[in-house]
C-alpha positions, 0 to 999 in steps of 0.5 A: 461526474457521478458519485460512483465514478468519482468514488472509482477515480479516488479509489484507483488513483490512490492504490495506484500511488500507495502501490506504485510510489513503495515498490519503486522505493523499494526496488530503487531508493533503498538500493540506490543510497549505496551510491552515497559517498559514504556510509553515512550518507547513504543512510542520509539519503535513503532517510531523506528519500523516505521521508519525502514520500510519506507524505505523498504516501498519506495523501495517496492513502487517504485518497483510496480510503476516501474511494473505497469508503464512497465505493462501500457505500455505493455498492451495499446494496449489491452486496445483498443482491448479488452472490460474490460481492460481498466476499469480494467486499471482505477480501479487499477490505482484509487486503487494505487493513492488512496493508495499513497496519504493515504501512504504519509498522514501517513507518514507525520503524522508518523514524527509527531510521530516520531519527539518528540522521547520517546512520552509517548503512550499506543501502536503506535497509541494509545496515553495516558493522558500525549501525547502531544496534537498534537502527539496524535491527529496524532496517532488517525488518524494513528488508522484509516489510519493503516488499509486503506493502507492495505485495498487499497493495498489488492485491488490492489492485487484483481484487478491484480488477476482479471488482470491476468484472462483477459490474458487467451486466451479465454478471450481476445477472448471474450474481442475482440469479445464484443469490435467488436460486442458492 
């Protein structure tokens, strides 16, 4: 297999599964806790839920990184050549700080979470009267944080769309023309 098309293979599979694995977390695990006998024990599932996936969540990060890092090298060159690649390089590696630092942000307040057990709550990000204060104010910024993940990892997946484009061969053509001619 060649180098590139093993750099791809990293990259995509593992944006697919960061993206993927926390917008269905959010969309169904979160909301789905409710659905716990009690209180405490939808905060015990959610808990339970999110902390299954993080690792799979890691080895899906450092899967992508291994990918674009091989993908960064491969393609420096064009990066010179060809008008457009480097902003698109720029774009996607902003995306992917961006979505690295929120990731890890929402894990260190997940083990906030995760850390008091059977936390009474309404659903994963939802805490109810009786949540200790400091879980809940942990869950209300998860509310908003569950959906930007998904939202920078998904525009990780448009970037590398738009990425993918670049490579046909009459855009280089004119990516090298426009970078020749100014």
């Amino acid at each position: 297999m060649a180098r590139a098309t093993l750099a791809h293979l990293l990259h995509d599979v593992g944006i697919a599964a960061w993206f993927g694995g926390t917008l269905a977390n959010a969309v169904a695990l979160n909301k789905a806790a409710s659905s716990a006998d009690t209180a405490g024990s939808t905060g015990a599932v959610a808990n339970e839920g999110w902390d299954r996936w993080t690792p799979v969540n890691a080895a899906a990060i450092g899967v992508h990184l291994a990918g674009a890092a091989a993908l960064l090298k491969n393609d420096y060159g064009r990066m010179k050549t060809q008008d457009g690649v480097a902003t698109m390089a720029v774009a996607k590696t902003t995306l992917t700080a961006a979505a690295l630092a929120v990731t890890g942000y929402s894990r260190l307040l997940g083990q906030t979470i995760s850390r008091e057990g059977s936390v009474p709550a309404a659903d994963g990000t939802t805490p109810t009267a009786s949540t200790p204060p400091h879980v809940a104010a942990a869950q209300k910024k998860l509310q908003a944080l569950q959906w930007v993940v998904p939202a920078l990892t998904g525009g990780i997946v448009a970037v590398s769309a738009y990425a993918s484009e670049q490579f046909r061969p009459e855009e280089v053509t004119k990516g090298v023309l426009s970078r020749v001619i100014g």
